[in-house]
C-alpha positions as CSV (number, residue, x, y, z in Angstrom):
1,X,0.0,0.0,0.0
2,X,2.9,2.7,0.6
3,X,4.3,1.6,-2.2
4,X,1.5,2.7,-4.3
5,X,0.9,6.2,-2.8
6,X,4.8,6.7,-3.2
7,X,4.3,6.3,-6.7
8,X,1.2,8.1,-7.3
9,X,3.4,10.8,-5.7
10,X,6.2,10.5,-7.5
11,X,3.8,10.5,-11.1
12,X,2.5,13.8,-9.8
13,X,5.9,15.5,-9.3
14,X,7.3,14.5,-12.6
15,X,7.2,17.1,-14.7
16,X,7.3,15.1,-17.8
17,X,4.2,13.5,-16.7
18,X,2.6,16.2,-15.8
19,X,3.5,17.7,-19.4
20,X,2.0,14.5,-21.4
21,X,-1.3,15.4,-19.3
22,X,-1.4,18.9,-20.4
23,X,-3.6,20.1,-23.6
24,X,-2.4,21.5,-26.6
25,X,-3.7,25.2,-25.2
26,X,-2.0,25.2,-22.2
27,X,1.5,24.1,-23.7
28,X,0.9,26.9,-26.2
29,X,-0.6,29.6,-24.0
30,X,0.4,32.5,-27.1
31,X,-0.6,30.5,-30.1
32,X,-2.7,32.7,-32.7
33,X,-6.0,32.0,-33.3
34,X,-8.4,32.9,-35.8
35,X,-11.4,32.6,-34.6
36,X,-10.7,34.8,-31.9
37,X,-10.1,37.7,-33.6
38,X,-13.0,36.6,-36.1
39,X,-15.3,36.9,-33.0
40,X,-14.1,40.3,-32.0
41,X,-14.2,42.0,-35.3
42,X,-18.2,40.3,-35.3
43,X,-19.2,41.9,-32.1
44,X,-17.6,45.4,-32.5
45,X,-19.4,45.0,-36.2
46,X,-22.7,44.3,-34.7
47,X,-22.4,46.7,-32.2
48,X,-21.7,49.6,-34.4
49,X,-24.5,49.0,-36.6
50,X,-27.1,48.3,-33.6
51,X,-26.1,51.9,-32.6
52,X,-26.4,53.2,-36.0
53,X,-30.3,52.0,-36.2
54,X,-30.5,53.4,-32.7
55,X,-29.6,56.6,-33.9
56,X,-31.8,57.1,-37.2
57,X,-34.4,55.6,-35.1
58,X,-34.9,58.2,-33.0
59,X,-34.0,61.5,-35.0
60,X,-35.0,60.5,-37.9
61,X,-37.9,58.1,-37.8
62,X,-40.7,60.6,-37.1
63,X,-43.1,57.6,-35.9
64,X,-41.4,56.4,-33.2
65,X,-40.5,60.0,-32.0
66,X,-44.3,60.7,-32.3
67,X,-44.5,57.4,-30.2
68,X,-42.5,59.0,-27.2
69,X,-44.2,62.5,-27.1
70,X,-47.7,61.0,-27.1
71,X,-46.5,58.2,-24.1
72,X,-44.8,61.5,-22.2
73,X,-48.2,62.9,-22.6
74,X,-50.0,60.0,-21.7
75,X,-47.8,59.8,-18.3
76,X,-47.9,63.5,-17.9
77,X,-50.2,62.8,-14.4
78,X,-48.1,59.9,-13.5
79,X,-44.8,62.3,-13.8
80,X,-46.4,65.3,-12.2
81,X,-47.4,63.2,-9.0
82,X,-44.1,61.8,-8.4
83,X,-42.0,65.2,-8.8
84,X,-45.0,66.7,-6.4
85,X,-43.8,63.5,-4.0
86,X,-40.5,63.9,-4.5
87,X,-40.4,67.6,-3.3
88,X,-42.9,67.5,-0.6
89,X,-40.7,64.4,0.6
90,X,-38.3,66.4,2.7
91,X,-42.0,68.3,4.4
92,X,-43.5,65.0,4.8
93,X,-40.2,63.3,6.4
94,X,-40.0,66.4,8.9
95,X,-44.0,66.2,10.1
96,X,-43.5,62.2,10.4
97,X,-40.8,62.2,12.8
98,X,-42.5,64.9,15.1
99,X,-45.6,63.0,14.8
100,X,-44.1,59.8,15.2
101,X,-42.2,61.0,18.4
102,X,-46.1,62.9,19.8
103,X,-47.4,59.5,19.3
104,X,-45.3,57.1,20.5
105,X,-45.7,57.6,24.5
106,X,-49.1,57.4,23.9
107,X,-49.8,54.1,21.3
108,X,-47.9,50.9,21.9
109,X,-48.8,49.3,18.3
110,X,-46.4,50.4,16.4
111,X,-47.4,49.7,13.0
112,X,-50.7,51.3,13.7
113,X,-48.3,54.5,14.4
114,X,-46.0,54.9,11.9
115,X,-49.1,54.1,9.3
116,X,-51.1,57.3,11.0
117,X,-47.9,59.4,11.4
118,X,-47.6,59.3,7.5
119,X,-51.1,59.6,6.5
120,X,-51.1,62.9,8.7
121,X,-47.4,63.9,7.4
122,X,-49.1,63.3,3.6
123,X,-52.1,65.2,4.5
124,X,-49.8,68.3,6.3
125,X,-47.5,68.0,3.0
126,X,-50.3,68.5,0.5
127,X,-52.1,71.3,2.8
128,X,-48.2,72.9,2.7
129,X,-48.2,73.0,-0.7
130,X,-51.9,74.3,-1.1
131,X,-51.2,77.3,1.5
132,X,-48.3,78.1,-0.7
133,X,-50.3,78.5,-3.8
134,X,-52.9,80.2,-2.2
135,X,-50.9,82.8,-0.6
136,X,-49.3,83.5,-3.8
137,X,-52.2,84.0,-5.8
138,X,-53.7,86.4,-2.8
139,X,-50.9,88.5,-2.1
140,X,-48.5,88.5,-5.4
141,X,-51.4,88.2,-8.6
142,X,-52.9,90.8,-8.0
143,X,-50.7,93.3,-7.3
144,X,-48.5,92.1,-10.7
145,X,-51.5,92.3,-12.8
146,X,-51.9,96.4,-11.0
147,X,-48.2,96.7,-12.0
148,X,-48.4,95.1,-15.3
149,X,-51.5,97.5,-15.8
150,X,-50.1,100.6,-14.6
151,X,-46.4,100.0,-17.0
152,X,-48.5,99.7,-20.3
153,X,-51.2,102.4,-19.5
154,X,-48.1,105.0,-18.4
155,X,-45.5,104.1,-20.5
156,X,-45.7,106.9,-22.9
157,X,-45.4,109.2,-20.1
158,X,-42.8,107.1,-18.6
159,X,-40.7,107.0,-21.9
160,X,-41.0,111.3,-22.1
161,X,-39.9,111.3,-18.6
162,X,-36.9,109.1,-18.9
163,X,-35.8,111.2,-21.7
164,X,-36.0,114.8,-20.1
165,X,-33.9,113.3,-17.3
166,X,-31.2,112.3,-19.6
167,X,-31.5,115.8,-21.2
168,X,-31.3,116.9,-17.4
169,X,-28.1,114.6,-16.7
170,X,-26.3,115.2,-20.2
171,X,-26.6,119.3,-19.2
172,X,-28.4,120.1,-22.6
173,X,-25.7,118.1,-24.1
174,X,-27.0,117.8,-27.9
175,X,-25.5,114.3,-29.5
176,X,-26.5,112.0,-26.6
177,X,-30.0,113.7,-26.2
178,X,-30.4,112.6,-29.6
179,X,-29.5,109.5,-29.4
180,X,-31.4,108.6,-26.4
181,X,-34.6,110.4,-28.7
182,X,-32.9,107.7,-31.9
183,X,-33.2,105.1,-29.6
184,X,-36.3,105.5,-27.9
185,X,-38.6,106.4,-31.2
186,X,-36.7,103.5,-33.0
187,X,-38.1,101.6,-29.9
188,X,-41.9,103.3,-29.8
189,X,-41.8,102.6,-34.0
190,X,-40.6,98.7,-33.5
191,X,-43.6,98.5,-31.0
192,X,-46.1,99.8,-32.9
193,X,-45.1,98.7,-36.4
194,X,-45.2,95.0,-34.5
195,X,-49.2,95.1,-33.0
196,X,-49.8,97.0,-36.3
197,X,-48.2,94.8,-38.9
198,X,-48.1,91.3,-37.0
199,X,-50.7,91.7,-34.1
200,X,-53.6,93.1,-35.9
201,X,-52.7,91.1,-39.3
202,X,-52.7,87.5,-38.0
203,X,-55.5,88.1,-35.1
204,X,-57.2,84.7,-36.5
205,X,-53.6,82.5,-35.9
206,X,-53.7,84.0,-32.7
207,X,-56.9,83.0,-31.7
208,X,-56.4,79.7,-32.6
209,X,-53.3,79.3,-30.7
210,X,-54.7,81.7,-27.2
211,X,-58.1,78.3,-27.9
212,X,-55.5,75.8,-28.0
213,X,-53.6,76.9,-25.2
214,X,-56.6,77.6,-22.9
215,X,-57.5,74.1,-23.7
216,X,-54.1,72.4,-23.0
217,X,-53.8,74.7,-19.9
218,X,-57.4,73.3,-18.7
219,X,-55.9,69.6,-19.5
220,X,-52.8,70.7,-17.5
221,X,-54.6,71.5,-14.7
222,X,-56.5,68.3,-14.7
223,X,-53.3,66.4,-14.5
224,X,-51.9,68.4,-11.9
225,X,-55.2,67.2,-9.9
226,X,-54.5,63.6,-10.8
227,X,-50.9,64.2,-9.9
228,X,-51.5,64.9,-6.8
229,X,-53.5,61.9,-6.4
230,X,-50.8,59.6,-7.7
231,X,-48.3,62.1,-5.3
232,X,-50.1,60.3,-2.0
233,X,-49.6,56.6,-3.2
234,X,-46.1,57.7,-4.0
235,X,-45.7,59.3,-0.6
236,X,-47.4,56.7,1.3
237,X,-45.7,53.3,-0.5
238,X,-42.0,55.3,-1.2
239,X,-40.5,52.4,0.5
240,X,-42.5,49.6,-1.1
241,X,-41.0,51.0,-4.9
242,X,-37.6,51.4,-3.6
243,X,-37.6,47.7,-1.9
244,X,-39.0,47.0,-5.7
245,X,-36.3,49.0,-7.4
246,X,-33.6,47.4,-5.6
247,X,-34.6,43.8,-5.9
248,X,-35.1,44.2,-9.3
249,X,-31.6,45.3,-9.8
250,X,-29.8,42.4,-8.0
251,X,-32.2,40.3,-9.7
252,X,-30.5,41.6,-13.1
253,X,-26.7,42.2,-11.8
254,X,-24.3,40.5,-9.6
255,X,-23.9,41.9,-6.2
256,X,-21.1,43.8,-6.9
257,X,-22.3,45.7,-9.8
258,X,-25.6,45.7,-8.3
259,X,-24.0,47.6,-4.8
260,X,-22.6,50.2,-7.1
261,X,-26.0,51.0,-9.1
262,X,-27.4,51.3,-5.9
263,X,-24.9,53.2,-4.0
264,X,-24.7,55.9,-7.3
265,X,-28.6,56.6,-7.5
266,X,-28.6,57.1,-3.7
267,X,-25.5,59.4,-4.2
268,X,-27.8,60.9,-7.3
269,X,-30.4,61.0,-4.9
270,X,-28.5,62.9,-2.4
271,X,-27.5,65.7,-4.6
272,X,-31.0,66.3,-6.4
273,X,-32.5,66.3,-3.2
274,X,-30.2,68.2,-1.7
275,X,-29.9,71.3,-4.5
276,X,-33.6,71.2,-5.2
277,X,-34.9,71.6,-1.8
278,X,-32.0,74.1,-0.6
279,X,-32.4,76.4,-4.1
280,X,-36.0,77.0,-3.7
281,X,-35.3,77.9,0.2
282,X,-32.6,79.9,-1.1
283,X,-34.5,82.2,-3.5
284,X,-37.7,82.3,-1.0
285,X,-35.3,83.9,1.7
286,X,-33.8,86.1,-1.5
287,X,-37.1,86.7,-2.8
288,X,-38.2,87.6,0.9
289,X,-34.9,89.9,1.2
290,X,-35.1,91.9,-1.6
291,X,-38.6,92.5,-0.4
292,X,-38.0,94.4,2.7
293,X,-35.2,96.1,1.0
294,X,-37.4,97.2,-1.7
295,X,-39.9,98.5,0.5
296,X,-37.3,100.4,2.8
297,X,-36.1,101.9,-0.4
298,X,-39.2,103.1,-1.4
299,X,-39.2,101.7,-4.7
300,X,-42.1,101.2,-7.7
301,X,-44.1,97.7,-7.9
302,X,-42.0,96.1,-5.1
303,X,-44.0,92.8,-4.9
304,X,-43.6,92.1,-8.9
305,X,-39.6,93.0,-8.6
306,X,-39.4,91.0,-5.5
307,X,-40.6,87.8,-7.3
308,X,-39.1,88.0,-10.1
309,X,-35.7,88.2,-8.5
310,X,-36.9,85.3,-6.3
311,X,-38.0,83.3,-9.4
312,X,-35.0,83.6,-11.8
313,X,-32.8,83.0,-8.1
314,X,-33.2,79.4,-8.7
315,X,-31.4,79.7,-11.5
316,X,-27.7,79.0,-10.5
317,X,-25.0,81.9,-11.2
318,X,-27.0,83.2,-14.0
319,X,-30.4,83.8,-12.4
320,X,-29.5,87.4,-10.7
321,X,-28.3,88.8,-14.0
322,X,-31.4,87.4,-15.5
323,X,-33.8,88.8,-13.2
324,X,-31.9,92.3,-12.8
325,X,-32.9,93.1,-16.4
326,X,-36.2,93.0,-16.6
327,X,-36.8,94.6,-12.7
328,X,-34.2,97.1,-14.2
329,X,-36.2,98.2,-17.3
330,X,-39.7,98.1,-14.9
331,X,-38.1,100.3,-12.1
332,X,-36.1,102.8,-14.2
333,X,-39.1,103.9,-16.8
334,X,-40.7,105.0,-13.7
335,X,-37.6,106.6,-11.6
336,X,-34.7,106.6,-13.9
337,X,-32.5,107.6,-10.6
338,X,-34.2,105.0,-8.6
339,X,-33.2,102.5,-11.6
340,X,-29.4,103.1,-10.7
341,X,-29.8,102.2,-7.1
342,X,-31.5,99.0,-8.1
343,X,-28.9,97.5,-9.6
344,X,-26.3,98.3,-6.7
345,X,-28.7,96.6,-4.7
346,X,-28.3,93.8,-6.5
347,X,-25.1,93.3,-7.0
348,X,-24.8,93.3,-2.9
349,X,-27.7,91.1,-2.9
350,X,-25.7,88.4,-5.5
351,X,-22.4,88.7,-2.9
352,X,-24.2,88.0,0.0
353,X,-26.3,85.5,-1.4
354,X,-23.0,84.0,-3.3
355,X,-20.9,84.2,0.0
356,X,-23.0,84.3,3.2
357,X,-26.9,82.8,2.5
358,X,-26.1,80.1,-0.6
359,X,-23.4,78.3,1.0
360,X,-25.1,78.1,4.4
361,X,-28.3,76.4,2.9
362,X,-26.4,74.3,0.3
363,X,-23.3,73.6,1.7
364,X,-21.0,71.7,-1.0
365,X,-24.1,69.7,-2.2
366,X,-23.1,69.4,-5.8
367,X,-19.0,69.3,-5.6
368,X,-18.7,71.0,-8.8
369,X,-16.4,73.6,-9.3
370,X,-17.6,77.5,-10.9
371,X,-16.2,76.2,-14.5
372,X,-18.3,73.1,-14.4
373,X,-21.4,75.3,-13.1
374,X,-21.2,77.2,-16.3
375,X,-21.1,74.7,-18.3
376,X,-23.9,72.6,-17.1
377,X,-26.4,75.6,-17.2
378,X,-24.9,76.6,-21.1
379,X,-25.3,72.7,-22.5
380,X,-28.4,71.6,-20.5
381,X,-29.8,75.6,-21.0
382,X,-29.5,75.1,-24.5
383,X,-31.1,71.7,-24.6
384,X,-33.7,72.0,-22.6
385,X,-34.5,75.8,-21.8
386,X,-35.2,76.7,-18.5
387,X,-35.8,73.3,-17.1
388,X,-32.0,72.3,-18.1
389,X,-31.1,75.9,-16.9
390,X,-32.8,74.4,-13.5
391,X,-32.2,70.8,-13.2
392,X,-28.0,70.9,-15.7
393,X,-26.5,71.3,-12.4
394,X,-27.6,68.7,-10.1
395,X,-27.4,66.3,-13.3
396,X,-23.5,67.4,-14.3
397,X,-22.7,66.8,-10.6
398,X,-23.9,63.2,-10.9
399,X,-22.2,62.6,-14.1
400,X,-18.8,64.0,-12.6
401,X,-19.3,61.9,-9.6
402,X,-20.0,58.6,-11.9
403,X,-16.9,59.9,-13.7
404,X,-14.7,60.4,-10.6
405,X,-15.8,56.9,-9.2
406,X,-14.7,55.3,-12.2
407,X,-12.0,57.1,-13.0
408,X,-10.7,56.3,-9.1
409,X,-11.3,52.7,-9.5
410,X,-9.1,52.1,-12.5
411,X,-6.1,54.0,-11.0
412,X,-6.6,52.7,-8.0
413,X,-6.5,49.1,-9.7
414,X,-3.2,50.2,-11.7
415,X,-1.5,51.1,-8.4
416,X,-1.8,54.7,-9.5
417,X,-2.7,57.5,-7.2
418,X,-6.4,59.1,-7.6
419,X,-5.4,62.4,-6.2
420,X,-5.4,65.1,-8.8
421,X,-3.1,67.7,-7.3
422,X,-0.4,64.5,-7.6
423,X,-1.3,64.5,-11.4
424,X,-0.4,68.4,-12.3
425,X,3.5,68.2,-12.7
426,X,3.5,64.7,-13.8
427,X,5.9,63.8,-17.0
428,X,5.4,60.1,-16.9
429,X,4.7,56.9,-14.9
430,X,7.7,54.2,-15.4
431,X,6.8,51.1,-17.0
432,X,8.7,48.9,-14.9
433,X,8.3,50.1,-11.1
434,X,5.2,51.8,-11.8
435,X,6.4,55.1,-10.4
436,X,5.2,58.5,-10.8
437,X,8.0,61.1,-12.7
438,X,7.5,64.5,-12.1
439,X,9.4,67.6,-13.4
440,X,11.8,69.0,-12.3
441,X,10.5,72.7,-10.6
442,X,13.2,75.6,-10.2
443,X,14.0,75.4,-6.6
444,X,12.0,72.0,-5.8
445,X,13.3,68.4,-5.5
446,X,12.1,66.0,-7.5
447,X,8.8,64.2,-6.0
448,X,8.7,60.5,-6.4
449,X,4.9,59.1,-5.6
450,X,5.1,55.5,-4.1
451,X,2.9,52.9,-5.8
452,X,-0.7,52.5,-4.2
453,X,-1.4,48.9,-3.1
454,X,-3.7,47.2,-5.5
455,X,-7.3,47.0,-4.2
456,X,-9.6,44.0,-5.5
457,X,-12.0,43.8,-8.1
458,X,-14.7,42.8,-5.1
């Protein structure tokens, strides 16, 4: 019996047996194969042309485009309710834990609690929203339709006005009193020539379109009704979809793919949330602000200035500029001089909102630097109007952080640093000992950057 196992031992440790066992691929480990390469060229072939019927498919098949703005319209209720849910989420969440924490001393059942601590939240949510609405339709509709009123029915006089103070300020100064006249009857021609030639001409055309969009803004406000509706199933089962969500997603990946999809759209999550919610509390306090300062200053239509400002405020970096224009033009046709302090009031109103109020209420939510701001609001501006001028930032700060992540992971998995600041004087990375080369700086020593340990593809 020894004797056997010694020679079972002994076949396994010659290497001339264990050669005869081997298969022709392992012996060979860089023989070229055809097929291979075959197989390659196939897939990268198919792919491309799957991607080039995906494109004409969409921007130039008008069916199918047809297809998608009819479902979006169909939906319309369905996506209504769940942005209504999404941004009365953070009302409801507060309301439910003061609730929850009111009724717990005094019910034992706890899953009789919870369930009437967020139907009250939902209810308290909704009635938030309402008393919003209401509010603003009370106190700022009216008083923008008297300002809108008064600007039209005055503005001749307010245009003659503007132009004997510039006569005033220019001391009887000849060349620029005639060209503020230039400018102002090429402006009171363009006006009139446009309700005379295009207004009056095509009343029919715009009849049609004022019956169209009455009837689409009646439809609108239907869905908005049934939006809220589908907001409170939302509200009340927002765990139950994201259990859903999730198991649905490890159902389709393994768990480590599936533990990043779900750790990015809670990241994604995170910022939306985060911007969203602090921007609109952001321009309500700016909106509020400007306000008070108006009124102090004793300034014309305050209410309809103050809004606008607060509106176009949610508008990152560009929204003050963009609401300083038309406030500008309303306040200095009726107090040229009054027009001039406006807008030093508002630049002091961007600083401190820029420096002291935006950065208290949203913190580094987004991580993006000014540069990338700009350009998010330009690309997803120009794409989608104001919505992308809205919504460009919170969705550039996700693609950056997707970016990052894998940009992290594959240097980390080189042995490469991830820090970017080790990355600015760098000439090369050896080949051999994977080491980072910098440049040599006048009056700085060479830095060498030790290899980062390898992490794990789990």
């Amino acid at each position: 019996m020894d004797e056997i196992i010694q020679t079972n031992l002994s076949r396994q440790e010659d290497p001339i047996l264990n050669s005869e066992r081997q298969t022709p691929d392992k012996q060979k480990p860089n023989s070229w194969d055809i097929r291979q390469y075959v197989m390659i060229a196939l897939v990268i072939f198919v792919t491309f042309c799957c991607c080039t019927l995906f494109f004409f498919m969409i921007y130039r098949y008008n069916g199918f485009t047809g297809f998608w703005k009819e479902l979006a319209g169909i939906l319309q209720p369905i996506t209504i309710g769940v942005v209504i849910a999404y941004l009365l989420n953070p009302v409801m969440k507060f309301l439910e834990s003061h609730i929850i924490k009111f009724l717990e001393p005094r019910m034992k059942n706890q899953k009789k609690r919870n369930k009437i601590a967020r139907g009250i939240a939902i209810a308290g949510a909704l009635l938030f929203l309402v008393l919003i609405f209401v509010l603003l339709f009370a106190a700022v509709v009216p008083s923008i339709l008297q300002s809108v009123q008064g600007i039209v029915t005055k503005l001749p006089e307010e245009i003659n006005n503007l132009v004997k103070w510039v006569e005033e300020i220019t001391n009887g100064n000849t060349q620029i009193s005639t060209m503020v006249e230039d400018a102002v009857e090429w402006g009171t021609n363009a006006v009139s020539s446009f309700f005379e030639a295009d207004v009056l001409t095509k009343v029919q055309t715009y009849l049609a379109s004022i019956t169209s969009g009455v009837i689409y803004g009646v439809k609108f406000i239907l869905n908005i009704l049934v939006g809220l509706i589908v907001s409170v199933y939302v509200m009340a089962s927002k765990e139950v979809f994201a259990g859903q969500a999730k198991k649905i997603v490890y159902a389709l990946f393994k768990p480590v793919r599936a533990n990043v999809i779900v750790e990015t759209v809670r990241k994604s999550n995170e910022i939306f949330g985060g911007f969203i919610s602090g921007k609109i509390l952001d321009s309500a306090i700016i909106g509020l602000l400007a306000y008070i300062v108006l009124v102090i200053m004793n300034m014309p239509d305050t209410i309809l200035v103050a809004v606008i400002i607060g509106v176009t405020n949610v508008i990152p970096f560009f929204g003050p500029f963009i609401g300083a224009v038309p406030s500008f033009l309303i306040i200095v046709l009726q107090d040229p001089a009054k027009g001039l302090y406006f807008l030093i009031f508002v630049i002091i109103l961007q600083q401190v909102d820029g420096n002291i109020i935006g950065p208290k209420i949203l913190g580094d939510s987004t991580g993006l630097s000014s540069f990338w701001v700009v350009f998010a609001i330009m690309v997803f501006g120009g794409l989608w109007g104001f919505l992308g001028m809205l919504l460009g930032v919170p969705i550039m700060a996700v693609i950056y952080y997707i970016v990052q992540r894998c940009v992290s992971y594959f240097l980390k998995k080189r042995g490469l640093s991830d820090e970017t600041s080790e990355y600015v004087f760098l000439t090369r990375v050896d080949k051999k000992t994977n080491e980072m080369i910098y440049e040599e700086l006048p009056g700085k020593k060479k830095k060498k950057q030790e290899p980062v340990q390898k992490e794990s593809d789990s």
